[in-house]
N, C-alpha and C positions, 0 to 999 in steps of 0.2 A: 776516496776516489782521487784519482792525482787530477789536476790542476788541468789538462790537456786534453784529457779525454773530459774533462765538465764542461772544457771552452767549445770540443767539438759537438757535443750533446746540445748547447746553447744554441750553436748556429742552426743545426738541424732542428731545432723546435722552433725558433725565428721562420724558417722555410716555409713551417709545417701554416704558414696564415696566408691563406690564399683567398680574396674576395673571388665567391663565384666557387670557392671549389674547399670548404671549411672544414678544419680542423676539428672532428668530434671526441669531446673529452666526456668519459662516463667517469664523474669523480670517487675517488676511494676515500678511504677513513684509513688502512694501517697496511702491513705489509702484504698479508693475509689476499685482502684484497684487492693490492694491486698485482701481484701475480694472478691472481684469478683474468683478470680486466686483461693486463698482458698478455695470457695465454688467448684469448679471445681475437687479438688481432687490431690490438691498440697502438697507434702514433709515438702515442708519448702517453703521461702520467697525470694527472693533477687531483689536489686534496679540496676536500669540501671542508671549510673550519666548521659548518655546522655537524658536521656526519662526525667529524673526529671528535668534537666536545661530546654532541649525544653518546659516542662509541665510548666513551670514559667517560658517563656519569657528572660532563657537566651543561650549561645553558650553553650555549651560542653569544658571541659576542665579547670577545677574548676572557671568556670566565676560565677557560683552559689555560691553563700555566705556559709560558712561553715555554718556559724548561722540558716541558714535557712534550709541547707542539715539536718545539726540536727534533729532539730525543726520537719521536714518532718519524719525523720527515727523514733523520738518519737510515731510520732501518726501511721505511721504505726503497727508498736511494738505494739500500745494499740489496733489495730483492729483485731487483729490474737494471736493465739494462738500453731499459727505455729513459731518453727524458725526462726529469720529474720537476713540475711547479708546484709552489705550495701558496693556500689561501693564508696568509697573512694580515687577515679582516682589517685592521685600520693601523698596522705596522705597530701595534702593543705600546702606543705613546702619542699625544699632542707634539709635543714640539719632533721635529727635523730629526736634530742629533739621536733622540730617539728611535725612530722608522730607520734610519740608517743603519745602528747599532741592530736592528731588529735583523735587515734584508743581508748586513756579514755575518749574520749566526747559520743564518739560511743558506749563505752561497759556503758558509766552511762545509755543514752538513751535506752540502752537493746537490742542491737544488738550483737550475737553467732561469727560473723564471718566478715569479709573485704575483698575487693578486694585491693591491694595496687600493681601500677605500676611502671614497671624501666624504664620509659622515661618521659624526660619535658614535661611537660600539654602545655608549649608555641609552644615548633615545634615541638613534638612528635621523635627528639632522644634520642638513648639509653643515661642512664646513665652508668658509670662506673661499672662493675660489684661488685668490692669493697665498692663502697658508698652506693649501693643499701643491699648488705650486711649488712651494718652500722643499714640503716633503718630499717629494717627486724628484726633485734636483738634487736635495742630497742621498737618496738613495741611489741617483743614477752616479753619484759622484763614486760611494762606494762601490759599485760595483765595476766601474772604470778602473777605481785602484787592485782591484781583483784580477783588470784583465779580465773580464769575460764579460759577453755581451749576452749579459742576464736581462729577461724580460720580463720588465714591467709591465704588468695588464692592468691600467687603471680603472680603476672600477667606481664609475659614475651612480651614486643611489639617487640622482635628481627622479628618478620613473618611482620609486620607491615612499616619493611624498604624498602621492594620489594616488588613489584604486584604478585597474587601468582601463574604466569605463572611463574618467576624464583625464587622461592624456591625449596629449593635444599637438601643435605647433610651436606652440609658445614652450614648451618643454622640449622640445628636440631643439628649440634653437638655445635656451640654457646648456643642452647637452654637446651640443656642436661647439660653443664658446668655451667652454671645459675641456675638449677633449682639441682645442688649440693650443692654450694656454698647455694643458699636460703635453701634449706634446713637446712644445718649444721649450717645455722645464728636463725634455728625457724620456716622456715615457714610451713603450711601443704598442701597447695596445691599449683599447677602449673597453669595457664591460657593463655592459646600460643591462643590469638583470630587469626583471617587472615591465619590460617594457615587450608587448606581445601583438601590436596591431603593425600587420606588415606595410600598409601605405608608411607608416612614421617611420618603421626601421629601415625602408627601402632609401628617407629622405638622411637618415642619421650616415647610414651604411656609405651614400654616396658625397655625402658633405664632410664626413670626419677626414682629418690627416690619418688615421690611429684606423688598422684593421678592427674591425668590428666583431666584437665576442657576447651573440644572446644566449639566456638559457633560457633550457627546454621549463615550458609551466603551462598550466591552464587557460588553453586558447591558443597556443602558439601555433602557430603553423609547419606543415610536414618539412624534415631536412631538404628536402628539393627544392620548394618554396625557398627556403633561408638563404638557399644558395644561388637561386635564381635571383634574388634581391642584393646581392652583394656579401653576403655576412661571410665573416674568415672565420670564426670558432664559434664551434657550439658545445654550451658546457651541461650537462644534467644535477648538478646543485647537489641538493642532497636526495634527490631521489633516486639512485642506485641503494643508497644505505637504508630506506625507508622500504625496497623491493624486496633487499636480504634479508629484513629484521620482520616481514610478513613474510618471508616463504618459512621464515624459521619459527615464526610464534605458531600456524596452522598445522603442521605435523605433530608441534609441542602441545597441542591442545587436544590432538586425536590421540596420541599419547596416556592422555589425565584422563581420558573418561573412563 
């Protein structure tokens, strides 16, 4: 992809976050299915890292080879002509230099945007909110040298500490202090997943700097709702991948008998 047409691609999925009027992203796993999702009359693109590990046989939680997450985010990239962001779980590294190196493999292969998380991919606790700052700025550093205004979607696992019968107040205001900090480090969005009680996201939605990105789960409320509350993106996780891998086990079954 030349260098031109990725910057204008960037801007137009930057656009695509509108509080009150959200960005629906049904996420894919490979090329396959994002042409499918594209023909359907999608925005723009984005990968689920659990859908792509499950889709090659591994866990979730950068058990997938960066090489290979690439590798995959390329040929997506060559099947659409849509936008494409890629879930990049916790930029495949602790330190900075790291995440950095991670987000220019990402923006060569021709990817507008990342998902980049603030907890261990090993046990899924928070990091520090300073080190996650760290990371955040030098990814935003990198892709400043790129020239293109690639979108960081920070993605907050603070909702992901409690089951979401007890979240609370006190955890939107951890999330709101996070998605300040990330901001003033670069980043352009927020991604609070697990968090499903609209009073909170209505308080997250209207307090954060950072467009607001929930996904669709158990309990959440209809797209209308999300969007009558503020939210700019709704993402589906990995349930696209778990719909095609049940429509396809059920014929494969009626098949065997």
């Amino acid at each position: 992809m030349r260098r031109a047409d990725q910057a204008r691609k960037a801007e137009q999925f930057r656009a695509l976050h509108i509080p009150g009027s959200p960005l629906v992203v049904f996420n894919i796993w490979d090329a396959g299915s994002a042409k499918a999702v594209a023909a359907a009359g999608a925005k723009a693109i984005a990968t689920s890292s659990w859908s792509v590990a499950n889709a090659n046989g591994f866990s979730d939680g950068e058990q997938t080879p960066l090489t290979l997450a690439i590798e995959n985010l390329r040929r997506i990239v060559g099947a659409t002509d849509l936008p494409v962001s890629i879930d990049l779980e916790s930029g495949y590294g602790d330190e900075p230099e790291a995440a950095g190196e991670t987000i220019g493999l990402a923006i060569d292969a021709g990817a507008v945007g990342c998902n980049l998380e603030d907890s261990f991919p090993a046990n899924g606790k928070l990091r520090r909110t300073i080190d996650q700052v760290d990371r955040i700025r030098r990814t935003r550093q990198t892709a400043d040298t790129a020239d293109i205004r690639f979108f960081v979607n920070a993605r907050t696992d603070v909702f992901f500490q409690r089951p979401a019968y007890q979240h609370d107040d006190s955890m939107v205001a951890d999330a709101i202090e996070r998605a300040r900090a990330y901001a003033e480090a670069g980043a352009d969005g927020l991604f609070a997943p697990g968090l499903v009680n609209i009073t909170l996201i209505a308080r997250l939605a209207e307090a954060s700097p950072l467009p607001l990105n929930i996904m669709v789960g158990d309990g959440t409320s209809p797209l209308r709702v999300l969007a009558e509350h503020g939210v700019a993106r709704v993402s589906y996780g990995p349930g696209p991948y778990l719909i095609a891998m049940k429509a396809l086990e059920e014929p494969a079954r009626a098949a065997s008998v």
